[in-house]
C-alpha positions as CSV (number, residue, x, y, z in Angstrom):
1,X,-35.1,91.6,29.4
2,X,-36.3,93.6,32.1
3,X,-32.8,95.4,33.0
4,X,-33.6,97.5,29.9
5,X,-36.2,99.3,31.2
6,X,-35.6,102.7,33.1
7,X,-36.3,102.0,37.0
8,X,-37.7,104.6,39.5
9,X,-37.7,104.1,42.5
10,X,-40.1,106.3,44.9
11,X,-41.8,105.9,48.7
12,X,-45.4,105.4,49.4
13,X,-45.1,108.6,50.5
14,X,-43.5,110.6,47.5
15,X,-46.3,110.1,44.8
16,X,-46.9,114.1,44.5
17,X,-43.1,114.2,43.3
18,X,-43.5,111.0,40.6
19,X,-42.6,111.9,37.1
20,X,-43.7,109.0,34.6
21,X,-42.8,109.5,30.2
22,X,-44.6,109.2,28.1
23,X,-43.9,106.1,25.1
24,X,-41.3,104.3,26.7
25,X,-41.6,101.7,29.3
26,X,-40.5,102.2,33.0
27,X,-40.5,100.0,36.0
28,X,-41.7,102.0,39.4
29,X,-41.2,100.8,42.6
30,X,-42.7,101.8,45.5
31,X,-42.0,100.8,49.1
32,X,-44.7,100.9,51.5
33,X,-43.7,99.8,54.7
34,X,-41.2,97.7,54.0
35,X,-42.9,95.8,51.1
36,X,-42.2,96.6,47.4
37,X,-44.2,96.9,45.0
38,X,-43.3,97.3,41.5
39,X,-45.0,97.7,38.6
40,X,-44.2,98.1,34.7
41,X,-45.7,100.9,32.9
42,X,-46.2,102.2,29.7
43,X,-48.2,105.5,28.8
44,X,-49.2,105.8,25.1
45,X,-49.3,109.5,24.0
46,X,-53.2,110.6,23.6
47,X,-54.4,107.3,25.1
48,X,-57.1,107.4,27.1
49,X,-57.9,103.8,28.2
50,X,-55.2,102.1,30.4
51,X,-55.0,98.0,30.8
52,X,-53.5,96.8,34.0
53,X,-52.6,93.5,33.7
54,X,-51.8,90.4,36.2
55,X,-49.5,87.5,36.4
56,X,-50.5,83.9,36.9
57,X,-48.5,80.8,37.1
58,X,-45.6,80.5,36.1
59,X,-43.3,82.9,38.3
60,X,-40.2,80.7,39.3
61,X,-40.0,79.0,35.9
62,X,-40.2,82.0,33.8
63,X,-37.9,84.4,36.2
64,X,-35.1,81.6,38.1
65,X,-33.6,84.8,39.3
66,X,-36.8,86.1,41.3
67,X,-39.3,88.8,41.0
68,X,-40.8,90.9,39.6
69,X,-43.0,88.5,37.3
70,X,-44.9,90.8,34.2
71,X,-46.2,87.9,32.8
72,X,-47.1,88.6,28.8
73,X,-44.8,91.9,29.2
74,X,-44.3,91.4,25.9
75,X,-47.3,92.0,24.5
76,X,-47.4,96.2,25.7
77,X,-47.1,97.4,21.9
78,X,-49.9,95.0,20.6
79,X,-52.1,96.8,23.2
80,X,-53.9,100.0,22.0
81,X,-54.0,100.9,25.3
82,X,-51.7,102.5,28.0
83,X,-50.6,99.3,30.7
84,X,-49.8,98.8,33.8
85,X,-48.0,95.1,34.9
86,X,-48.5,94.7,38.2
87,X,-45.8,92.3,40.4
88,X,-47.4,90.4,43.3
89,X,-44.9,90.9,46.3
90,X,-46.0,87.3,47.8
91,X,-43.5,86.0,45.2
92,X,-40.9,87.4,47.5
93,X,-42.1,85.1,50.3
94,X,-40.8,82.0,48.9
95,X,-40.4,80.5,46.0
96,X,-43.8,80.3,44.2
97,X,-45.2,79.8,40.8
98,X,-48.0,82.4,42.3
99,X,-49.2,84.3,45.2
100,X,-52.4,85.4,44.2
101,X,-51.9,88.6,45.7
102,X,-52.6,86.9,49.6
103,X,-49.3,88.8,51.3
104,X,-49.8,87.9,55.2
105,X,-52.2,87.7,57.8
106,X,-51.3,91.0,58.5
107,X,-51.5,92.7,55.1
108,X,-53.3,92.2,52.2
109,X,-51.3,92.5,49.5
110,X,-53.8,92.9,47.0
111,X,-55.9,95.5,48.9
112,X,-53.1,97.5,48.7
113,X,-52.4,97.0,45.2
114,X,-55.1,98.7,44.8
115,X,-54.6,101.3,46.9
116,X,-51.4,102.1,44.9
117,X,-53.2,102.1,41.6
118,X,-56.0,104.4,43.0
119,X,-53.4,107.1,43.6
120,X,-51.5,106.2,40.0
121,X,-54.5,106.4,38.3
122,X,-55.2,110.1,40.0
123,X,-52.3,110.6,39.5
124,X,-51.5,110.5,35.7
125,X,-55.5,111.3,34.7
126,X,-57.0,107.9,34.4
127,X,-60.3,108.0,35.1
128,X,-61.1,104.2,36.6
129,X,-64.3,103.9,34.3
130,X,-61.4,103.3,31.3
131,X,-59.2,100.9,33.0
132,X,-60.1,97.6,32.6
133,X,-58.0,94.3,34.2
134,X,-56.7,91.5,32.6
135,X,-55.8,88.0,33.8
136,X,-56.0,84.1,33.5
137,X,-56.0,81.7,35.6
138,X,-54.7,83.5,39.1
139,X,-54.1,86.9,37.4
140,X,-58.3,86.2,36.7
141,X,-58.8,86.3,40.1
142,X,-56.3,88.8,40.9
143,X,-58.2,91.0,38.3
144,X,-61.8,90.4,39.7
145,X,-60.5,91.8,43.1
146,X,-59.2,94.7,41.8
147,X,-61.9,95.6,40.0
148,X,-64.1,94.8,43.0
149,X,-61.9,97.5,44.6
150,X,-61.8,99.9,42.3
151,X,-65.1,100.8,41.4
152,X,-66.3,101.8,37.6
153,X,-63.6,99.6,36.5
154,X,-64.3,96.4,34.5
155,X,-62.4,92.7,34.4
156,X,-61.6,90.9,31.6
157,X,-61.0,87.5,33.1
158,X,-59.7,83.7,31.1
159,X,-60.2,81.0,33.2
160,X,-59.8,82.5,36.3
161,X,-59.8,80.7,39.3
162,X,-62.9,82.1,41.9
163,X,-62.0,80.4,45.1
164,X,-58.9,79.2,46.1
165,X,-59.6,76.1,48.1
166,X,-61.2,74.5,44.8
167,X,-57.5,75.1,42.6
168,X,-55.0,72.7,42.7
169,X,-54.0,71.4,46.3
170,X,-50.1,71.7,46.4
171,X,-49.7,75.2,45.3
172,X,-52.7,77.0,47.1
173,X,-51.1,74.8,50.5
174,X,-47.9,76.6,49.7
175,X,-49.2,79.9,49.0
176,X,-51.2,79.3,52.8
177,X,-48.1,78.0,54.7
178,X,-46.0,81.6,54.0
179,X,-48.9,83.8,53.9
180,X,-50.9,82.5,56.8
181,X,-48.6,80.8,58.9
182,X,-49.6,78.6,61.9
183,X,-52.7,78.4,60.7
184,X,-55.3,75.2,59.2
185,X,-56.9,75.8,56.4
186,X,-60.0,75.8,57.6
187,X,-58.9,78.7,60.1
188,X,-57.9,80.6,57.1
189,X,-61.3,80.0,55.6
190,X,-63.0,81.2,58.7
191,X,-60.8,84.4,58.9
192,X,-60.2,85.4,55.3
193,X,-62.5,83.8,53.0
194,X,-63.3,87.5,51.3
195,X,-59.3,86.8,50.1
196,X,-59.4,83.4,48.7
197,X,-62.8,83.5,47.4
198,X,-64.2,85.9,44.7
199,X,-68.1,86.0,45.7
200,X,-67.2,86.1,49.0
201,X,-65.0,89.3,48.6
202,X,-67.7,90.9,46.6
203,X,-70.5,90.8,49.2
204,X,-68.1,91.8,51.8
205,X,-67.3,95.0,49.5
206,X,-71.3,94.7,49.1
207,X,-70.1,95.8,44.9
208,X,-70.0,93.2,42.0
209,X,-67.8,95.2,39.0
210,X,-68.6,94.5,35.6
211,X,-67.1,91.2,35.0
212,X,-66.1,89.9,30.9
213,X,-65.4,85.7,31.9
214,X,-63.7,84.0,28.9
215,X,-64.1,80.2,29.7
216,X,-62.8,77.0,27.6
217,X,-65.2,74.7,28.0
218,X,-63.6,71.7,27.6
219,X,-61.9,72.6,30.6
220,X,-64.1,70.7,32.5
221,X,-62.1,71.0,36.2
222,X,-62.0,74.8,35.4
223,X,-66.2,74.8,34.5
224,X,-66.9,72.4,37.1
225,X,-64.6,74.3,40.2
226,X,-64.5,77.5,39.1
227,X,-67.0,78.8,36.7
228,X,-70.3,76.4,38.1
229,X,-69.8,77.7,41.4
230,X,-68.9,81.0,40.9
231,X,-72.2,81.7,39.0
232,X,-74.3,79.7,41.8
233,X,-72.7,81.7,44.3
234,X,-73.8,85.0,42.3
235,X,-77.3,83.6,42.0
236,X,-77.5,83.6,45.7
237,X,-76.8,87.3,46.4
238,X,-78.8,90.5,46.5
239,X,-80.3,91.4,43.4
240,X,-79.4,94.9,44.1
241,X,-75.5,93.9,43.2
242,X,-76.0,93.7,39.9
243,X,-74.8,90.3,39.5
244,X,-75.6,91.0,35.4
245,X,-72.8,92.7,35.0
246,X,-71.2,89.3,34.6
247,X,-71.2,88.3,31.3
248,X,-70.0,84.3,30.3
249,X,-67.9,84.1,26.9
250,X,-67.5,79.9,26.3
251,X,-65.4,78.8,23.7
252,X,-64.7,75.1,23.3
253,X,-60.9,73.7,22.4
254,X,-59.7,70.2,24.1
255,X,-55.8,70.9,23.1
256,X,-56.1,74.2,25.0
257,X,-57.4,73.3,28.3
258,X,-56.8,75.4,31.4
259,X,-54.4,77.5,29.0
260,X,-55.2,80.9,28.4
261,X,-55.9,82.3,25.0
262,X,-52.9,83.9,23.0
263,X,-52.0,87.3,21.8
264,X,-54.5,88.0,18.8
265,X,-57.5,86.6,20.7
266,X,-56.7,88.8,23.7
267,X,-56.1,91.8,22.1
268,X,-59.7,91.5,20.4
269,X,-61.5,91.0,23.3
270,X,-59.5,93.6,25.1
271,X,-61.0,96.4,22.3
272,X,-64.4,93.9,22.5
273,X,-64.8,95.0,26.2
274,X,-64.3,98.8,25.2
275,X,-67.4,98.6,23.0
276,X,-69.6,97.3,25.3
């Protein structure tokens, strides 16, 4: 589905020549040293707001051929809002469900995500106070560090996960073994805990963006890894980070679990976040 979209392709270095249309869908990708990064965009005629949305599992199920992953791509239309998918290049360093935007030891892939996105949003008159992220499960936590890096931006977050080293064991292991190779998790801990842990990351940026946490609550590894935590670890910082910008949404269904919410929720608590 993706080979029907126009592709441009563009250097890091070649954004004052980038020519984006408006109303149809494109796929840019930009090299930056050697690493792609690729995103699908769509700019709606007139609209100011623009939703940038991440990928969580699901990567070498949903695309057997490889990257790029725009997981919910489908959904652009049902969006009032201009979007950005964003591909995690980690996906590229083996074969992963996700990356959560780690990269290596040497670059942070995430970071310079939002980098990228910074100049995009200059770029085509976005001002970050109307772009809001959206993500669950590892896109959630993708979309809280974004937002932590781009300031006056908001995160609209489903049962995210806010540390790593509390997910599931197997797939965070993998994710550690090509991103930070050679080295025990508890070195990884030591050196980047602001990357695999969302509180940490936000008193290291010394910023806590304005955070809209949609939780099932019959989740209860989700409430009792993630969401617990998360909100003691807030508890504990500075007041002067404005920790209530974090608001909790909990809804309760069993059949659900750690799955996300579908289309018609998402796209009401997308316009939900606007009014607020």
């Amino acid at each position: 589905m993706l080979d029907k979209y126009r592709k441009i392709q563009i250097d890091f270095t070649e954004f004052d020549s980038l020519y984006i249309p408006l109303d149809v869908p494109v796929i840019l990708e930009i090299d930056w040293r050697g690493v792609s990064y690729e995103f699908l965009i769509k700019l709606k005629s007139g609209e100011k707001n623009m939703l940038v949305l991440g990928s969580g599992g699901g990567a070498n199920m949903e695309m057997p051929n490889g990257p790029p992953y725009f997981q919910r791509h489908s959904w652009m239309d049902d969006f009032k809002d201009s979007v950005i998918y964003y591909n995690d290049p980690t996906l590229y360093l083996g074969e992963l469900p996700l990356g959560w935007g780690q990269g290596t030891a040497e670059r942070f892939y995430l970071e310079e995500i939002a980098l990228i996105l910074l100049k995009l949003f200059k770029k085509l008159q976005y001002e970050t106070k109307d772009v809001v992220f959206y993500g669950s499960s590892g896109g959630g936590f993708m979309s809280m560090i974004l937002a932590g890096y781009i300031q006056g931006s908001k995160a609209l977050v489903n049962n995210p996960q806010t540390c790593l080293t509390r997910w599931l064991k197997t797939p965070v292991q993998n994710v550690f073994n090509l991103s930070y190779q050679g080295l025990t998790t508890e070195e990884i801990i030591n050196r980047f805990g602001n990357r695999i842990n969302v509180v940490q990351f936000f008193k290291s940026r010394k910023y806590v963006p304005e955070i809209y946490y949609l939780q099932n609550g019959a989740c209860e590894f989700d409430v009792t890894n993630h969401l617990i935590p998360f909100l003691d670890e807030l508890q504990h910082m500075d007041e002067k980070y404005e920790v209530e910008n974090v608001k909790i949404d909990l809804y309760y269904n069993k059949k659900m679990g750690h799955a996300a919410l579908g289309k018609p929720e998402t796209v009401l608590y997308t316009q939900k976040i606007r009014k607020n």
